[in-house]
MARTIMAR-219141 format. One record per residue (C-alpha): residue number from 1; residue in one letter; x, y, z. Coordinates in pm, whole numbers, plus 50000, padded with zeros to 5 digits. Example, Ala and Ser with C-alpha at 12.3 -4.5 7.8 and 13.67 -1.06 7.14 Angstrom:
- 1 / A / 51230 / 49550 / 50780 $
- 2 / S / 51367 / 49894 / 50714 $
***
This chain:
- 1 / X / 65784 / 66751 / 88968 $
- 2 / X / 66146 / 66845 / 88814 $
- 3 / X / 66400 / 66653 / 89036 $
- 4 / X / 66684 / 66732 / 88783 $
- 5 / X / 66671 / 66943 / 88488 $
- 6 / X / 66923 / 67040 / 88226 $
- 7 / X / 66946 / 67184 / 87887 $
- 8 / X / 67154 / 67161 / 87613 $
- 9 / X / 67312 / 67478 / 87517 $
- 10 / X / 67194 / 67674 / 87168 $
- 11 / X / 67499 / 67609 / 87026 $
- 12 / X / 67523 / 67244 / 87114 $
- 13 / X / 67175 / 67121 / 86975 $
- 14 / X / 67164 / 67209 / 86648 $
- 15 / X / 67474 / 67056 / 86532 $
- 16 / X / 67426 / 66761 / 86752 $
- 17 / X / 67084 / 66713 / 86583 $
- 18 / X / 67218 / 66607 / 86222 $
- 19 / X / 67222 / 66786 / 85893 $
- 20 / X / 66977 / 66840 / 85592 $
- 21 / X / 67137 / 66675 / 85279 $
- 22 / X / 67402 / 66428 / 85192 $
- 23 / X / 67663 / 66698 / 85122 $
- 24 / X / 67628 / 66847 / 85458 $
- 25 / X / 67673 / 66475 / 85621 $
- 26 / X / 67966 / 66374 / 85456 $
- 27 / X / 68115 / 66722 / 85565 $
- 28 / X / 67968 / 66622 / 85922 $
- 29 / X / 68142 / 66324 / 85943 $
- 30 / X / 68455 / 66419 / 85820 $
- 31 / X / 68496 / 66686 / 86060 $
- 32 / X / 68466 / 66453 / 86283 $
- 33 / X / 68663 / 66186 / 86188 $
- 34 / X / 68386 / 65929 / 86180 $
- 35 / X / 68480 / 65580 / 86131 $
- 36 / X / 68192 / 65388 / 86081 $
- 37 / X / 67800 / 65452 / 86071 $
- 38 / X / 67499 / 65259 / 86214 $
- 39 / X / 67249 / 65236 / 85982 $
- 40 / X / 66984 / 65166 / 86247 $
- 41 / X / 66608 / 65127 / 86164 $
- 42 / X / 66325 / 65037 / 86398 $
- 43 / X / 66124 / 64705 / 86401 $
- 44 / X / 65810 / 64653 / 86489 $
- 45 / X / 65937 / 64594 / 86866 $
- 46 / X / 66152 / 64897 / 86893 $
- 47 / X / 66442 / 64689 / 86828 $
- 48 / X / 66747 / 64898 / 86644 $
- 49 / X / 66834 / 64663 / 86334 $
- 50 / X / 67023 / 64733 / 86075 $
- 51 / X / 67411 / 64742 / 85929 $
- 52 / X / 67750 / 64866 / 86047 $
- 53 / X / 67907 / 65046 / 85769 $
- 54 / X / 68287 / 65159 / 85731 $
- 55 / X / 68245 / 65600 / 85638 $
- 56 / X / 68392 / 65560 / 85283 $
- 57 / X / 68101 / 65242 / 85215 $
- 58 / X / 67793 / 65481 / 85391 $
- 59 / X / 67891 / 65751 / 85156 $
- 60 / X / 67968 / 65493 / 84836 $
- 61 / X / 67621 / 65584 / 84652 $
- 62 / X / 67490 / 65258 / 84702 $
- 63 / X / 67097 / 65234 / 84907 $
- 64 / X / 67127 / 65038 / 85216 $
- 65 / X / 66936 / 64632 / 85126 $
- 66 / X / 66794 / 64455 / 85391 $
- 67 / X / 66507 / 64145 / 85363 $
- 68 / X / 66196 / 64258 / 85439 $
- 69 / X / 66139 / 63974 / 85671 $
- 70 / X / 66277 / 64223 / 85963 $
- 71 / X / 65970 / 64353 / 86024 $
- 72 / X / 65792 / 64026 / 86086 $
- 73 / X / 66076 / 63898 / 86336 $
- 74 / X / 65906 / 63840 / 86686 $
- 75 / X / 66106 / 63933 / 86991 $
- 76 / X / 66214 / 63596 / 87019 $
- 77 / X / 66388 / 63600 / 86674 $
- 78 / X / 66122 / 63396 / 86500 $
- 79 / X / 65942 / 63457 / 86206 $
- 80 / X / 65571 / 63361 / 86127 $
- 81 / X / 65521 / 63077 / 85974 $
- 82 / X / 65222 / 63261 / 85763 $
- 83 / X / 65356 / 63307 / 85431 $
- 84 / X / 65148 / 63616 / 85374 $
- 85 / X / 65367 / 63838 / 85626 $
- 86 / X / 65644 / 63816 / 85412 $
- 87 / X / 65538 / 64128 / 85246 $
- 88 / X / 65789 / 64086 / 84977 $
- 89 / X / 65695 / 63786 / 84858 $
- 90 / X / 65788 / 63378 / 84944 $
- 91 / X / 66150 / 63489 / 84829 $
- 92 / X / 66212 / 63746 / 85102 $
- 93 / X / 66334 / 64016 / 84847 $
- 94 / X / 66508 / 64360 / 84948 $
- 95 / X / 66411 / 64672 / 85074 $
- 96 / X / 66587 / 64994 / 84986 $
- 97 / X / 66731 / 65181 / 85292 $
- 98 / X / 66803 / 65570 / 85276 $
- 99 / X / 66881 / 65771 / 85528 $
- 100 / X / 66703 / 66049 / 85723 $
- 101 / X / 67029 / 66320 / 85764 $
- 102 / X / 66828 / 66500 / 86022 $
- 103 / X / 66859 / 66184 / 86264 $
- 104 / X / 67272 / 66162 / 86192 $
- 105 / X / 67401 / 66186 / 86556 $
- 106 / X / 67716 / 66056 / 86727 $
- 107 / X / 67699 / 65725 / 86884 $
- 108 / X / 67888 / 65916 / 87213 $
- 109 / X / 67956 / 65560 / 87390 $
- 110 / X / 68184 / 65380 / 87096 $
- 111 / X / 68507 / 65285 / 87163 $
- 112 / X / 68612 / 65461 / 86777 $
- 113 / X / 68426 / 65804 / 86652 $
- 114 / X / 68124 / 65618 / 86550 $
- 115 / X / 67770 / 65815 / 86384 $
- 116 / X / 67437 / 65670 / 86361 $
- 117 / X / 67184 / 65764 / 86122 $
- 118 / X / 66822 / 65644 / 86110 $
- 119 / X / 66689 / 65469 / 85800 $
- 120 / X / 66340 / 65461 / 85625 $
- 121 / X / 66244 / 65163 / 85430 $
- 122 / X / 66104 / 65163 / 85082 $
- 123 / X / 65965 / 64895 / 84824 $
- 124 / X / 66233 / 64917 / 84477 $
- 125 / X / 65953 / 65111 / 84327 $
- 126 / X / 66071 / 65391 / 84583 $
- 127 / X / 65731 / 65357 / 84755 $
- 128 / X / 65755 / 65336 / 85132 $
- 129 / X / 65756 / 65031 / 85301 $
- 130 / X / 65381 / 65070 / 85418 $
- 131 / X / 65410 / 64805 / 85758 $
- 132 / X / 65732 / 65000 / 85892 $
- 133 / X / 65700 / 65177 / 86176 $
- 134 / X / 65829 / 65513 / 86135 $
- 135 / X / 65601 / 65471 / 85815 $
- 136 / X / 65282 / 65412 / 85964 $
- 137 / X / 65352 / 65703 / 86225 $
- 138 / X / 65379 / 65932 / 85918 $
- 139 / X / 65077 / 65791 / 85774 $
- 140 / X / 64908 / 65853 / 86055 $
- 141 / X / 65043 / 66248 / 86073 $
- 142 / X / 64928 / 66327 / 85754 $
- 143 / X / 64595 / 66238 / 85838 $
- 144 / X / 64609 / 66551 / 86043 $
- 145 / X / 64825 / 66743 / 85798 $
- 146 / X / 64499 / 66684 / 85550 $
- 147 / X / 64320 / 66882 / 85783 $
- 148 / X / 64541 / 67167 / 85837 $
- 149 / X / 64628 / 67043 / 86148 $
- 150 / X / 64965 / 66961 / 86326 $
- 151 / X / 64966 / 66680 / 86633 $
- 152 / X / 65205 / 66759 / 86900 $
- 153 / X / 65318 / 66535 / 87165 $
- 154 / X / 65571 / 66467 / 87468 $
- 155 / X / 65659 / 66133 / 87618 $
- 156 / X / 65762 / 66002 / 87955 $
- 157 / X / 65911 / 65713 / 88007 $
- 158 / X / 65967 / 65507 / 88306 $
- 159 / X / 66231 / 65242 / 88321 $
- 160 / X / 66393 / 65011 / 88640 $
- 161 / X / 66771 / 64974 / 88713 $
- 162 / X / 66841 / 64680 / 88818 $
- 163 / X / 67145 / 64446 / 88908 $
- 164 / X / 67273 / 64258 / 88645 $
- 165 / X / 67088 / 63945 / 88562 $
- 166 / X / 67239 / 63664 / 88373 $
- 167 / X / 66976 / 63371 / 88473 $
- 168 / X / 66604 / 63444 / 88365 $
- 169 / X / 66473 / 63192 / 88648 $
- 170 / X / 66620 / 63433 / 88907 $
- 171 / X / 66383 / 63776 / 89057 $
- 172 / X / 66569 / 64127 / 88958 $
- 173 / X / 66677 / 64316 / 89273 $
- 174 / X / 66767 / 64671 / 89311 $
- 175 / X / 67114 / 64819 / 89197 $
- 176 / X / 67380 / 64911 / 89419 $
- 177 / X / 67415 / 65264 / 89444 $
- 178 / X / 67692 / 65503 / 89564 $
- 179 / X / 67620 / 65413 / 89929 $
- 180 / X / 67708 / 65092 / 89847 $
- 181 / X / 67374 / 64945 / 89940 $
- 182 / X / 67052 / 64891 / 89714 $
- 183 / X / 66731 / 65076 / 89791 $
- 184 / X / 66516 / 64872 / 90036 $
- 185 / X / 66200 / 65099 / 90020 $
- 186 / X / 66031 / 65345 / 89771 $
- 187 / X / 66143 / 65611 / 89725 $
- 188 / X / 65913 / 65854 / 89488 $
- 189 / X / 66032 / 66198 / 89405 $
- 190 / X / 66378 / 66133 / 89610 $
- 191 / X / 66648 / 66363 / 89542 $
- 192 / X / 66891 / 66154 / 89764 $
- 193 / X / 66740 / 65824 / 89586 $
- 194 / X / 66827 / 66008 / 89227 $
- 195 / X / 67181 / 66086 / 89388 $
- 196 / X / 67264 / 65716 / 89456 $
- 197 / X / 67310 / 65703 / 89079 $
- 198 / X / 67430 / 66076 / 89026 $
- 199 / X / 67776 / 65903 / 88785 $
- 200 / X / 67508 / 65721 / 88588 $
- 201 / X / 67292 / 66034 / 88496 $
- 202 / X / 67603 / 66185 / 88444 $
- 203 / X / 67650 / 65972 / 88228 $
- 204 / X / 67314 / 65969 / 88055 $
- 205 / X / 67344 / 66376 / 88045 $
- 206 / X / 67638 / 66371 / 87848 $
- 207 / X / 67559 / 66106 / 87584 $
- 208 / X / 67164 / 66275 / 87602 $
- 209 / X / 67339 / 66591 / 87514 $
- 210 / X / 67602 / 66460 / 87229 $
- 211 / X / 67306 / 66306 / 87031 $
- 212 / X / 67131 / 66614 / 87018 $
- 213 / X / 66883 / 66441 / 87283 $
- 214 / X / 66667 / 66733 / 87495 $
- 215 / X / 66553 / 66574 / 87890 $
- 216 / X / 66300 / 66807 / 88032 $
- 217 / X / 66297 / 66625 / 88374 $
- 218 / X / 66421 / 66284 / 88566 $
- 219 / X / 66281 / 66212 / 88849 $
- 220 / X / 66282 / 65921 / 89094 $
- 221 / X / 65928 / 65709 / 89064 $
- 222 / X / 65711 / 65530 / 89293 $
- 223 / X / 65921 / 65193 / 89267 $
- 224 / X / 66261 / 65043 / 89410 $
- 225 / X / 66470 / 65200 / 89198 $
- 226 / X / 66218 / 65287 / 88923 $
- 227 / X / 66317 / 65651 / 88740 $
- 228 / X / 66142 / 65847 / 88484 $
- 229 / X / 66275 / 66052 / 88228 $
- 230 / X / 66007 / 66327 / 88060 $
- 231 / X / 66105 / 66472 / 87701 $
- 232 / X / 66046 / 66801 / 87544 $
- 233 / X / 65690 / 66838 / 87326 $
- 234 / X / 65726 / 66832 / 86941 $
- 235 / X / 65649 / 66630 / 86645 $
- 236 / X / 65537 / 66329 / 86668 $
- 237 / X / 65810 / 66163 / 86468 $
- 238 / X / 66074 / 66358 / 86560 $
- 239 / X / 65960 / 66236 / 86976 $
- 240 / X / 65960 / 65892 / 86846 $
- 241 / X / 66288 / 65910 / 86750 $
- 242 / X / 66434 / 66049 / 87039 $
- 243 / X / 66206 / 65807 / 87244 $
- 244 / X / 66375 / 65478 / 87017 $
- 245 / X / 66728 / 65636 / 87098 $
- 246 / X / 66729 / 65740 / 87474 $
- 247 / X / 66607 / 65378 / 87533 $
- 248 / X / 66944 / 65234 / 87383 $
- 249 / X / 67123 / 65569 / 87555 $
- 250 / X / 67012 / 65459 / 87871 $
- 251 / X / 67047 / 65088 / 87886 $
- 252 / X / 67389 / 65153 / 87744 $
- 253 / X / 67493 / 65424 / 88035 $
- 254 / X / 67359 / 65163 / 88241 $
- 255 / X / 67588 / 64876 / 88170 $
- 256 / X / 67855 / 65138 / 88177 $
- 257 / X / 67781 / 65128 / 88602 $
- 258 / X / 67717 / 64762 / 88587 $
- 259 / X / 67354 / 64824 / 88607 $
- 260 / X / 67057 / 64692 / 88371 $
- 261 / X / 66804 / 64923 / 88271 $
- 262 / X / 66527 / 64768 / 88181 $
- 263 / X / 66211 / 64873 / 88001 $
- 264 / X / 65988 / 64571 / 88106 $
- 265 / X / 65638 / 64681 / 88174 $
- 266 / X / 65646 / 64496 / 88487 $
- 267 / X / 65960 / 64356 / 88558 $
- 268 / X / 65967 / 64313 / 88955 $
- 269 / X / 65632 / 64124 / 89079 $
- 270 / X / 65577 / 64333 / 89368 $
- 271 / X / 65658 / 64680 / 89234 $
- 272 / X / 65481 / 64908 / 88974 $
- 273 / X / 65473 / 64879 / 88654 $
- 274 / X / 65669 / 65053 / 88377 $
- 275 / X / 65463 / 65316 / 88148 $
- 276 / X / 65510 / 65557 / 87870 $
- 277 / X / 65295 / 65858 / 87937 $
- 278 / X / 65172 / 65980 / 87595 $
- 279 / X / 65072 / 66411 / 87628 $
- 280 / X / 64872 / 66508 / 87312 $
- 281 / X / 64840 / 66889 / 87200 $
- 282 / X / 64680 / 66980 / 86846 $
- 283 / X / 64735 / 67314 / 86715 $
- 284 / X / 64636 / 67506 / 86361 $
- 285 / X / 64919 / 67475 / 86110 $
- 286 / X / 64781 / 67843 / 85974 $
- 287 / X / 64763 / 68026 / 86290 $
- 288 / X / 64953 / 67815 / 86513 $
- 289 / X / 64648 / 67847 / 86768 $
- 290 / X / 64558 / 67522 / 86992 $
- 291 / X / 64249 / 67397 / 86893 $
- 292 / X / 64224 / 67228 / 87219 $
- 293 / X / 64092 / 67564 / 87351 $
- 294 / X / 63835 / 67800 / 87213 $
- 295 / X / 63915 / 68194 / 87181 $
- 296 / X / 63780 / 68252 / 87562 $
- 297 / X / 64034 / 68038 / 87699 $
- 298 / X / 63751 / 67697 / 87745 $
- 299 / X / 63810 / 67362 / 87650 $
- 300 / X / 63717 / 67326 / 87257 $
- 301 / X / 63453 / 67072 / 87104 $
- 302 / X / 63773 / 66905 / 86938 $
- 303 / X / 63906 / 66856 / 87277 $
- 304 / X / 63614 / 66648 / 87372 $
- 305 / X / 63584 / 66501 / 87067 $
- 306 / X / 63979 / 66400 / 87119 $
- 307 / X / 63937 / 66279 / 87424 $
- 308 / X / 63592 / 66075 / 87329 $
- 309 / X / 63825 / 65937 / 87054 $
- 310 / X / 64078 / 65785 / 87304 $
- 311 / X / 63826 / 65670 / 87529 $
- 312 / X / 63625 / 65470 / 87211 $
- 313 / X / 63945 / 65349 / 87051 $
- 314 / X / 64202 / 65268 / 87306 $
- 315 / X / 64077 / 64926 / 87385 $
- 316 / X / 64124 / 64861 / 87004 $
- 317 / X / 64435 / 64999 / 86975 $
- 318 / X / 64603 / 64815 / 87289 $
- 319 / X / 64838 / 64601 / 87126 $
- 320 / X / 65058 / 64831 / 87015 $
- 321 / X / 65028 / 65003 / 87343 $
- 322 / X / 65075 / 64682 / 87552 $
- 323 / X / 65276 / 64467 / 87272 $
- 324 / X / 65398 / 64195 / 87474 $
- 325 / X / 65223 / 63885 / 87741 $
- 326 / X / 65428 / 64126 / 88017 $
- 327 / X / 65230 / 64423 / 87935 $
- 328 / X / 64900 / 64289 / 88073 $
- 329 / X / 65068 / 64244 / 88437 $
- 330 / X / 65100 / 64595 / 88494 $
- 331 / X / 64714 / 64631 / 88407 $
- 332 / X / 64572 / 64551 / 88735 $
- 333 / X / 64379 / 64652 / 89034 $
- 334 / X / 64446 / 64890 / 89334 $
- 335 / X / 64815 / 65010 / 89099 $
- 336 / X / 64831 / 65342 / 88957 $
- 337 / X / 64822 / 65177 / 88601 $
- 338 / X / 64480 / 65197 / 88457 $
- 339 / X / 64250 / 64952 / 88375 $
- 340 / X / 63978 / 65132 / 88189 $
- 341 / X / 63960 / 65474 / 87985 $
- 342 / X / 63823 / 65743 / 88254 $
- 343 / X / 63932 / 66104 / 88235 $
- 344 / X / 63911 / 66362 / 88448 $
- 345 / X / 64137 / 66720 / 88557 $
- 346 / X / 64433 / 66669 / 88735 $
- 347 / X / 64363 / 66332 / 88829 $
- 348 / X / 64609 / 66049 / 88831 $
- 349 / X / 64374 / 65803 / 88912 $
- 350 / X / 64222 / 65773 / 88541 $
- 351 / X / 64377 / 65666 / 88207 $
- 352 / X / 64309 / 65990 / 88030 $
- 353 / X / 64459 / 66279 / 88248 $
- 354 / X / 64383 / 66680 / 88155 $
- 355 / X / 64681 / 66833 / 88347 $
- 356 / X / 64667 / 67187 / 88498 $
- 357 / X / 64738 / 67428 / 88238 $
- 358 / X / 64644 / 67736 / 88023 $
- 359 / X / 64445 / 67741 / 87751 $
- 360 / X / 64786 / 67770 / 87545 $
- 361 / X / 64891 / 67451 / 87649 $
- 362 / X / 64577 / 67278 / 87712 $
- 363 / X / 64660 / 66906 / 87646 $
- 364 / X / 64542 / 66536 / 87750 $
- 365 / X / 64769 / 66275 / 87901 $
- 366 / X / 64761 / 65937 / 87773 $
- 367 / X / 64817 / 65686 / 88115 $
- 368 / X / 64767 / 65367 / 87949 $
- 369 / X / 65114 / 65274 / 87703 $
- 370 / X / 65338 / 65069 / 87889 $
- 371 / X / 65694 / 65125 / 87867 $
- 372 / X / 65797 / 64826 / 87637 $
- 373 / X / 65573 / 65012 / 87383 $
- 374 / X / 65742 / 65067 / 87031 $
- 375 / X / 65708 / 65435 / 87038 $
- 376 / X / 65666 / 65490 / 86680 $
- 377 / X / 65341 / 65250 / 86731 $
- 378 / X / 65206 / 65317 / 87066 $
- 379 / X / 65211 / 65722 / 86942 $
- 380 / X / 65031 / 65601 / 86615 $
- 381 / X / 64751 / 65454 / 86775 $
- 382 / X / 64729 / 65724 / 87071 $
- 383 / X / 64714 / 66006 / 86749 $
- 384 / X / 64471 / 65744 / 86552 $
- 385 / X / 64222 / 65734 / 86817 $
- 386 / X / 64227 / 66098 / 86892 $
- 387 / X / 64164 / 66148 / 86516 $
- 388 / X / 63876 / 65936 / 86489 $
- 389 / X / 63712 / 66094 / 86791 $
- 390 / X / 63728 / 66439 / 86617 $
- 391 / X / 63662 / 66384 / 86273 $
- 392 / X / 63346 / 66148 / 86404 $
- 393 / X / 63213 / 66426 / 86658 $
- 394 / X / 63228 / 66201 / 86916 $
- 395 / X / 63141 / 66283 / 87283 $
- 396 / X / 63335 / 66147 / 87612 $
- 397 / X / 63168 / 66055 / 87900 $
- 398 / X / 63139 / 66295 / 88246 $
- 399 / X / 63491 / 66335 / 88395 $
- 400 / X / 63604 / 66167 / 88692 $
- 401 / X / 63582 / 66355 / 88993 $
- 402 / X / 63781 / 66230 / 89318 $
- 403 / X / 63914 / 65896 / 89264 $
- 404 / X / 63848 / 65667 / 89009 $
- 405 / X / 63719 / 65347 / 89205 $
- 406 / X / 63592 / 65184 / 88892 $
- 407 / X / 63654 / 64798 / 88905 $
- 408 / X / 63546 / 64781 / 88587 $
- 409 / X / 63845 / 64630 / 88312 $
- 410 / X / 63682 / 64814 / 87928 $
- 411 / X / 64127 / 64743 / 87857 $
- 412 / X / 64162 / 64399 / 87697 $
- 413 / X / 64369 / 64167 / 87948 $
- 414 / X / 64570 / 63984 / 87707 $
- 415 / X / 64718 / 64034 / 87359 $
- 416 / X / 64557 / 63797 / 87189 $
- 417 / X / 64276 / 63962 / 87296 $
- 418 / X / 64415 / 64299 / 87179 $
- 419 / X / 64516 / 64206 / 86844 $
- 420 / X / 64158 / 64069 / 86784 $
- 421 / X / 64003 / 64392 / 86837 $
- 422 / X / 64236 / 64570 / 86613 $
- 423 / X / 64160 / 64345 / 86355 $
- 424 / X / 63794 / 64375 / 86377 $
- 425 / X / 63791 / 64776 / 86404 $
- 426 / X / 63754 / 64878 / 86026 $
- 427 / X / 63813 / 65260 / 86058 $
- 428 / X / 64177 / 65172 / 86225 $
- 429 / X / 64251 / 64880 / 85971 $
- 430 / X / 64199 / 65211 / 85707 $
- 431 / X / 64413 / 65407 / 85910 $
- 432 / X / 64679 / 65189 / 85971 $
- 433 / X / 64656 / 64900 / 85653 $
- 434 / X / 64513 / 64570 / 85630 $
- 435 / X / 64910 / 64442 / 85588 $
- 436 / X / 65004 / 64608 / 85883 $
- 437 / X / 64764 / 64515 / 86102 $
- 438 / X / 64779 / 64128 / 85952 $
- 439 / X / 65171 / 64071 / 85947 $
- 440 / X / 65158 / 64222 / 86340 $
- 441 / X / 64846 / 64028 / 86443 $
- 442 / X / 65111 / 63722 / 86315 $
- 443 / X / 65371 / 63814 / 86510 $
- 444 / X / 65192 / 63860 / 86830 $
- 445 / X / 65049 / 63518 / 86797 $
- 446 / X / 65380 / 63390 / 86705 $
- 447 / X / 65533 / 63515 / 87039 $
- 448 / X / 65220 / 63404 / 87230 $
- 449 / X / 65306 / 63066 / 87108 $
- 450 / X / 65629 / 63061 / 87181 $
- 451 / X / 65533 / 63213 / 87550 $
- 452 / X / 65295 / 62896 / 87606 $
- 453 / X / 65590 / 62688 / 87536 $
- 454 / X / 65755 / 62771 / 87867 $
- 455 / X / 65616 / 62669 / 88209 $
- 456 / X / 65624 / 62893 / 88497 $
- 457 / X / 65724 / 62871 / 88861 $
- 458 / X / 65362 / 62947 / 88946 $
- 459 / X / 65211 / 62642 / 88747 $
- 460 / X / 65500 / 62375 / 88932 $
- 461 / X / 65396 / 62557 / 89287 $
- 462 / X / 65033 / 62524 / 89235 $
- 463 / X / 65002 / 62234 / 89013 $
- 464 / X / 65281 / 61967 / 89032 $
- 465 / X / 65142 / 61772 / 89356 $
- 466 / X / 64767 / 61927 / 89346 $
- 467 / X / 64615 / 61851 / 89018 $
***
């Protein structure tokens, strides 16, 4: 349901979107004055790393350096102790960093004219850096490329504003909105709940729309305060991207409004979770055709085969769709989150959703990415799995019909747990690399570890004065 919907003008995007070379950027930026550039690059949490750079620096001829050990920080800002993630050897050499001109946008919320620019990472050989994650998201297009084919997909993602929070022992509560009173109840698909913060999508509009940045909808979702925001469909990478930078666009109109915006998978105990709806489209590069759909308008054998694919591989592919010990509370029970790999048409109540549609646009819905997903990843392994399912022939199950009532958990429930099964899934070690799929395995166990180090408010309820 569109609640609000805007567009950017023609002549807006295009320039807004970046340029093609490094003639046209330097031109870019001194048109506009540009002071300084973020040379941002995504880890293998999402995070934006990277280096602030003075214009005349950016543009000195030099590559970008940066140890290699950034992607094999946890979330905690450990590293793990393993000496085979460090990639680059026990001396933690370099990486060359070059820019990709088409992601050069302004950064609309400096304080000084201010671009950003994302970076790709390659060995000194000039070889990309094969554990990165905007690399392994390529990797996994070109699998599809091979075949003359050309993945498409859009992404919603659902996020919570929240007061500010300064103390981590302490619940989050519901912002204060123009009223000047927080939501008390739910208020799904509320135009008057969407209004409360009508300055702060303002805001989000106008920094959405100076990056180059295309909303399709916002809408309010089922939670206190929960709102989703759906994107435009188009390449995989190029979605990723815009996925990676409305997340920092968002939390950063936020604090503008002295709100949080938080893209916890479940951050509130008794709300719903946080998820990143993943639609998937495939379409002939020759004739531009979708191959979802066969020439009489039905659903294709690839389509089933697609589907079968993300119904046999999910489970394996869950920790980079669920990264973090969070994740695994929004996978429960009587929620609208899934907890096993169903399908069915039009139905919300399964993980793999078939919206309405015509055979043009025939496409399945991924339900099962939570919102804390790196988006480079969690779109990797969502295009992995559908790949496997066609090239193998495979064959889904009977669709839902009516509600899905299974009890059944075929989702792993912890990411240990998930990180096991990738390991032991040969086809997707292929896919992805065996030093991907180690050096993350390390970090997830790393920031297990350091999760068992703290002790919760449930264990000192339940266990101080009982056990």
């Amino acid at each position: 349901m569109t609640v609000i919907e805007r567009e950017a003008t023609p002549s807006e995007a295009p320039a807004a979107r970046g340029v093609a070379d490094l003639s046209e950027a330097r031109q870019w930026c001194r048109s506009r004055r540009i002071e300084d550039v973020e040379c941002i690059i995504p880890d293998q949490a999402g995070v934006a790393r990277g280096k602030l750079m003075p214009t005349e620096k950016f543009f000195g001829g030099r590559p970008m350096t940066l140890p290699g050990s950034i992607f094999t920080q946890t979330i905690t800002g450990e590293y793990p102790e393993e000496e085979e993630a460090f990639l680059e050897g026990l001396t933690d050499g370099d990486l060359l960093f070059l820019p990709d001109f088409s992601t050069l946008a302004i950064v609309p919320w400096a304080s000084d004219p201010t671009a950003q620019v994302i970076h790709d990472a390659f060995h000194k050989d000039g070889t990309p850096f094969e554990i990165a994650p905007r690399q392994v998201l390529r990797r996994v297009v070109e699998l599809y490329t091979r075949r003359g084919l050309r993945p498409v997909v859009a992404p919603e993602m659902e996020f919570y504003l929240v007061k500010p929070n300064i103390d981590p022992d302490y619940p989050l509560e519901p912002p204060v909105g123009r009223s000047g009173r927080p939501e008390r109840a739910r208020q799904a698909y509320s135009i008057t709940a969407v209004n409360e913060f009508e300055a702060l999508f303002d805001d989000v509009y106008e920094f959405s729309e100076a990056q180059g940045l295309e909303i399709d909808t916002l809408a309010h979702e089922d939670g206190t305060a929960q709102m989703e925001i759906n994107l435009r469909h188009g390449d995989p990478v190029e979605l990723a991207d815009q996925v990676f930078l409305f997340k920092r666009t968002i939390r950063e109109a936020a604090l503008r409004h002295n709100m949080y915006a938080t893209f916890m998978a479940k951050p509130i105990a008794d709300e719903p979770g946080s998820a990143m709806h993943i639609h998937h489209s495939v379409v002939d590069i020759a004739t531009g055709a979708n191959v979802f759909s066969n020439p009489d308008g039905g659903s294709s054998q690839t389509f089933l085969g697609y589907i079968a694919g993300l119904q046999t591989y999910i489970p394996r592919v869950m920790c980079m769709m669920a990264p973090f010990v969070n994740s695994y509370r929004r996978l429960s029970r009587n929620t609208s989150a899934p907890i096993n790999v169903r399908w069915g048409h039009d139905n919300r109540t399964v993980g793999l959703r078939v919206p309405l549609s015509n055979p043009e646009d025939r496409r399945v819905e991924n339900r099962v990415p939570s919102s804390d997903a790196n988006p480079y990843l969690a779109i990797a392994a969502s295009l992995a799995c559908g790949y496997l399912g066609i090239v193998n022939g495979l064959e889904p199950d009977k669709p839902q019909e009516g509600p899905n009532k299974d009890p059944v958990f075929t989702l792993p429930r912890s990411i240990l747990d998930a990180v096991r099964l990738l390991e032991n899934t040969p086809e997707l070690v292929e896919i992805f690399g065996e030093s991907f799929v180690r050096t993350y395995r390390t970090i997830k166990e790393t920031e297990f570890e350091t999760y068992m180090g703290v002790i919760s408010a449930w264990e000192r309820e339940y266990l101080l004065l009982s056990v």
